[in-house]
C-alpha positions as CSV (number, residue, x, y, z in Angstrom):
1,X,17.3,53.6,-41.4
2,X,20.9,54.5,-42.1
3,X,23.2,53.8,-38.9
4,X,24.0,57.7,-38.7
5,X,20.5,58.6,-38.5
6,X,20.1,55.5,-36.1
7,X,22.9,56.8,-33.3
8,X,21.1,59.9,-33.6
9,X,18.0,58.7,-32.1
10,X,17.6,57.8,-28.8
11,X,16.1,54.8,-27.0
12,X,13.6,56.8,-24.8
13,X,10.3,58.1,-26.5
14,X,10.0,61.7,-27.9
15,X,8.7,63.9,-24.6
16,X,5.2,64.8,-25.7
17,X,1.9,65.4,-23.9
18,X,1.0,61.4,-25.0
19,X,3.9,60.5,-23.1
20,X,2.9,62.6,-20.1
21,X,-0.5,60.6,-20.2
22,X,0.6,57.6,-20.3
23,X,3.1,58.3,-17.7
24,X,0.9,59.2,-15.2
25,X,-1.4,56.2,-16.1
26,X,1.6,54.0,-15.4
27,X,2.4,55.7,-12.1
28,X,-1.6,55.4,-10.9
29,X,-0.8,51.6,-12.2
30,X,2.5,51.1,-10.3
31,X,0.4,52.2,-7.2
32,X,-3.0,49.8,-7.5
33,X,-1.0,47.1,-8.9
34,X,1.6,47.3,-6.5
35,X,-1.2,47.4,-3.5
36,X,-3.2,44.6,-5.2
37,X,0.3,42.2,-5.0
38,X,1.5,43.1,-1.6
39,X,-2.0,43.6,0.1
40,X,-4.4,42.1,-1.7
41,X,-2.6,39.0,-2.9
42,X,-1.6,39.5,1.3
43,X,2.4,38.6,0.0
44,X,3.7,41.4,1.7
45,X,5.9,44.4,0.8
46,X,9.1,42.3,0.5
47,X,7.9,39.5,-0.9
48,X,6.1,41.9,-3.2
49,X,9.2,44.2,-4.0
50,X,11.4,40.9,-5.1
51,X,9.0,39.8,-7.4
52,X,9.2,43.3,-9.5
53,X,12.7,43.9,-8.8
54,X,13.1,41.0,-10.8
55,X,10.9,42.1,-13.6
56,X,12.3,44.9,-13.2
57,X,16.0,43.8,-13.9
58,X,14.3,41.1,-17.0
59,X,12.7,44.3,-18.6
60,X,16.0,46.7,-18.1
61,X,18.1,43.6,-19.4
62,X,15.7,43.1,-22.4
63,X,15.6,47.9,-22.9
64,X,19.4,48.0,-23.0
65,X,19.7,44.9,-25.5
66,X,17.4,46.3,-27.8
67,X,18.6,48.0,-31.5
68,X,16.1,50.7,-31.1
69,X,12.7,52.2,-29.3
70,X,10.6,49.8,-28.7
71,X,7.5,51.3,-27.0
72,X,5.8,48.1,-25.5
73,X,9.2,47.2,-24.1
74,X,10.2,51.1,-22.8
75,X,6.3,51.2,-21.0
76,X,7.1,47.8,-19.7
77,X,10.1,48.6,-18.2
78,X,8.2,51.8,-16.8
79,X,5.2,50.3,-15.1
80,X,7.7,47.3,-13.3
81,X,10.3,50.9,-12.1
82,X,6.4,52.0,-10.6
83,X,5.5,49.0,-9.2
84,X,8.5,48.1,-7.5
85,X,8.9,51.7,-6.5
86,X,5.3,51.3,-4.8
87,X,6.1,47.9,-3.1
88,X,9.8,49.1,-1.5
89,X,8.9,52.4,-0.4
90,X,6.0,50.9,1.8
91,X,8.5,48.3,3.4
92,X,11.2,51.1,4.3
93,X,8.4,53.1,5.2
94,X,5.9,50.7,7.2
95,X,8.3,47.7,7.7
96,X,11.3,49.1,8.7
97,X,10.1,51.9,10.5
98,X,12.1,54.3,8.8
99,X,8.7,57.2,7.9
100,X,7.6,58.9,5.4
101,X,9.5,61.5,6.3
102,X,12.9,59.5,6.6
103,X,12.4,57.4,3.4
104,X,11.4,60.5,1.8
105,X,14.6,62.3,2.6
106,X,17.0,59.4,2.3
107,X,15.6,58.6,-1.4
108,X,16.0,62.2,-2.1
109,X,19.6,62.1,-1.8
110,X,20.0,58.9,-3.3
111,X,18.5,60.5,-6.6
112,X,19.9,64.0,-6.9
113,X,23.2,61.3,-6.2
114,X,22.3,59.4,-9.3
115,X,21.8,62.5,-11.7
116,X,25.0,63.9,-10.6
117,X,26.8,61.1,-11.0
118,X,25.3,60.4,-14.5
119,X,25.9,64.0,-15.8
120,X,29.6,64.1,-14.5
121,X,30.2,60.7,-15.9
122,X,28.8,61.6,-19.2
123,X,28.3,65.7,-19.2
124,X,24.8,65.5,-19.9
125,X,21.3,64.0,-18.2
126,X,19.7,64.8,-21.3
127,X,17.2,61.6,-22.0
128,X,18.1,62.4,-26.0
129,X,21.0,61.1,-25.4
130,X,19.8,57.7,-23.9
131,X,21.1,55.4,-26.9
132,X,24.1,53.7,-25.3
133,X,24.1,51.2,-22.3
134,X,25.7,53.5,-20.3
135,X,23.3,56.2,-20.2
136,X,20.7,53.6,-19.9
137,X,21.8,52.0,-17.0
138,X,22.0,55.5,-15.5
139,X,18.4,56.5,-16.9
140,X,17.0,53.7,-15.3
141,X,18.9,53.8,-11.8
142,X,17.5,57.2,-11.7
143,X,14.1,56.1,-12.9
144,X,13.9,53.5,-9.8
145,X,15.2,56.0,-7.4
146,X,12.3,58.8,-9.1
147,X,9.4,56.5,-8.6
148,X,10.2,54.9,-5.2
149,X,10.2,58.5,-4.1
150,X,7.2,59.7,-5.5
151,X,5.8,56.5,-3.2
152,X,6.9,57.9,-0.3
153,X,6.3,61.9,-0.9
154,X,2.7,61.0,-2.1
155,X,2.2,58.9,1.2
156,X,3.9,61.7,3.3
157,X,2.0,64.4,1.5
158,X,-1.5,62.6,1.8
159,X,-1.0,61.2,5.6
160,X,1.2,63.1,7.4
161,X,0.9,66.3,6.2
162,X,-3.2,65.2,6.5
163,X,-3.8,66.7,2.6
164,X,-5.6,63.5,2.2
165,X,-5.6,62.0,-1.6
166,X,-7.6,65.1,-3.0
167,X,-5.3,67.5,-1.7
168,X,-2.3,65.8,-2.3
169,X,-3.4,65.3,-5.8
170,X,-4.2,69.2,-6.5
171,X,-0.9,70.0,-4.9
172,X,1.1,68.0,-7.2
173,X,-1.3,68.6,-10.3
174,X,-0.9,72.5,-9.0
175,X,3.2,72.1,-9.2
176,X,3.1,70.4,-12.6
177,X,1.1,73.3,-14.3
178,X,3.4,75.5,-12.4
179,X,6.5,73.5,-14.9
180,X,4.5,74.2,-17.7
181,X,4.1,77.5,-17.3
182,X,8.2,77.7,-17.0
183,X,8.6,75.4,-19.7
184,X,6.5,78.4,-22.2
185,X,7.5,81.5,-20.3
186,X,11.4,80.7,-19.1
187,X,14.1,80.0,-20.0
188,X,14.9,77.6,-17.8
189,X,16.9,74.1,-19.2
190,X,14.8,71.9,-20.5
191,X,15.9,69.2,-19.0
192,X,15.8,69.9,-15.4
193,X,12.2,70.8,-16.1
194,X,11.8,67.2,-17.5
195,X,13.3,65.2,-14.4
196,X,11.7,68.0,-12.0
197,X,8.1,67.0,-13.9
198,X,8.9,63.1,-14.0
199,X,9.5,63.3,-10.5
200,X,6.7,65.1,-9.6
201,X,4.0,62.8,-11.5
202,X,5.0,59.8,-9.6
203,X,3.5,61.3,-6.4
204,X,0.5,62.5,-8.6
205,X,0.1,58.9,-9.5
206,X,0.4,57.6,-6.3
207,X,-2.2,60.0,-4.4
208,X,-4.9,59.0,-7.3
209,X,-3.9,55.5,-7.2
210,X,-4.6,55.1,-3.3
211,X,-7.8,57.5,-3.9
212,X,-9.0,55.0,-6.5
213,X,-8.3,51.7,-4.0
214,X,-8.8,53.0,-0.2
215,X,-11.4,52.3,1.3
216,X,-14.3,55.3,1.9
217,X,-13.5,55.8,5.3
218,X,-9.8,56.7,4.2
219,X,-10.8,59.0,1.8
220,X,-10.8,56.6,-0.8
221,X,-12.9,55.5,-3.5
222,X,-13.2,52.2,-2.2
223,X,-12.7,50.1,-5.5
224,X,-11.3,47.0,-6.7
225,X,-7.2,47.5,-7.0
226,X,-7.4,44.6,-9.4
227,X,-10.5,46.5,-11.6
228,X,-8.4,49.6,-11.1
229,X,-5.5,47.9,-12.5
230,X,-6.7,46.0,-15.4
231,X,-8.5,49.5,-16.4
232,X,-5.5,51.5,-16.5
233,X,-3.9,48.7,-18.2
234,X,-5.8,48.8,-21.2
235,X,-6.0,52.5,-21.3
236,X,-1.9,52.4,-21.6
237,X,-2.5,49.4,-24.0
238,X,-4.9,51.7,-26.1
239,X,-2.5,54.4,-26.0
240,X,0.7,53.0,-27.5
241,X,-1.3,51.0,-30.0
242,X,-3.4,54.1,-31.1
243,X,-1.2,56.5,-30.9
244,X,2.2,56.1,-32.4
245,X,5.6,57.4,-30.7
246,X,8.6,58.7,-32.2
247,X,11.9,58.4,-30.4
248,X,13.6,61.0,-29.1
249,X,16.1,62.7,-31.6
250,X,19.5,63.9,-30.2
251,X,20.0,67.4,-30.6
252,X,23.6,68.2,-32.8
């Protein structure tokens, strides 16, 4: 690959409805895996969220060092961003008292914060554009700050607002289709509709994850979080060996 074609291609995978699968798999993962550390594994949510912050920063470190897309690494990098997202938006929500409601909001801020920050540093929050270690430090600030609050919204949503898993899983399966259906029929940018429907899938994960692992009396299905886990697993596994993924090419 010559190096101008090379700078033209980012370090992020080509937005496709593969990567939509798998990104929902990983955000059902983050969920049952996270749960299986800090509940079953009884470690707790802060031991829990220090052992995948620090995956997190190993798999960051290794994303920004890399030449290229590497899509075992990027995936990697995605499910520790759910994981830790699961495990430290239960211990500002549960531990420290703070609510569903109150984490919700405060991890809001902290996000639209991060994209606006990004874009006025570098004009754009376009993930084509994700090839230099600037914009992927601010990809994936903005990445932790998206899943942790898809934690919290799908626990508000499903709990407090008493949807229960099944209808907090139609409401945010209900808003995606709604993007889509922008994304063919508007005009609106492109890439808002990407971070509004990245957003939006981490609650989506996080309602079918706790529906897949609660227990039957919770409106769960009651079942292993470590089964749960190791079966979404290999379907992600399956996925990026089957199916191959381009990077995302910057638009000139």
């Amino acid at each position: 690959m010559n190096q101008s074609l090379e700078r033209s291609l980012s370090k992020v995978p080509e937005v496709t409805l593969l990567f939509w699968i798998i990104k929902i798999a990983a955000t059902t993962l983050g969920e049952t895996g996270g749960d299986a550390v800090s509940m079953s594994m009884n470690l707790g949510y802060l031991v829990a969220t220090a052992i995948f912050a620090a995956v997190f920063l190993v798999a960051v470190f290794a994303q920004v060092r890399a030449k290229g897309f590497h899509p075992f690494l990027y995936w990697a990098t995605i499910i520790a961003t759910t994981m830790v997202g699961t495990t430290l938006a239960d211990f500002a929500d549960r531990s420290l008292g703070i609510g569903y409601a109150g984490g919700s909001s405060l991890l809001f801020i902290l996000l639209m914060a991060s994209l606006a920050i990004w874009h006025r540093t570098l004009g754009t929050i376009s993930v084509a554009t994700v090839n230099t270690p600037k914009a992927e430090m601010f990809y994936w600030l903005t990445i932790m700050f998206s899943q942790t609050l898809g934690t919290a919204l799908g626990d508000w949503t499903a709990d407090t607002a008493g949807l229960g898993y099944t209808g907090a899983a139609l409401l945010f399966g209900g808003l995606l289709a709604l993007l889509v259906l922008a994304y063919y029929r508007t005009r609106i940018s492109r890439t808002a509709l990407f971070w509004a429907a990245f957003i939006l899938t981490r609650p989506l994960g996080a309602v079918v994850g706790d529906f897949l692992d609660k227990p039957l009396n919770a409106g769960g299905l009651a079942l292993s979080r470590y089964s749960a886990s190791l079966a979404l697993f290999a379907f992600i596994l399956g996925c990026i060996l089957f199916f191959r993924q381009r990077p995302a090419q910057q638009a000139h």
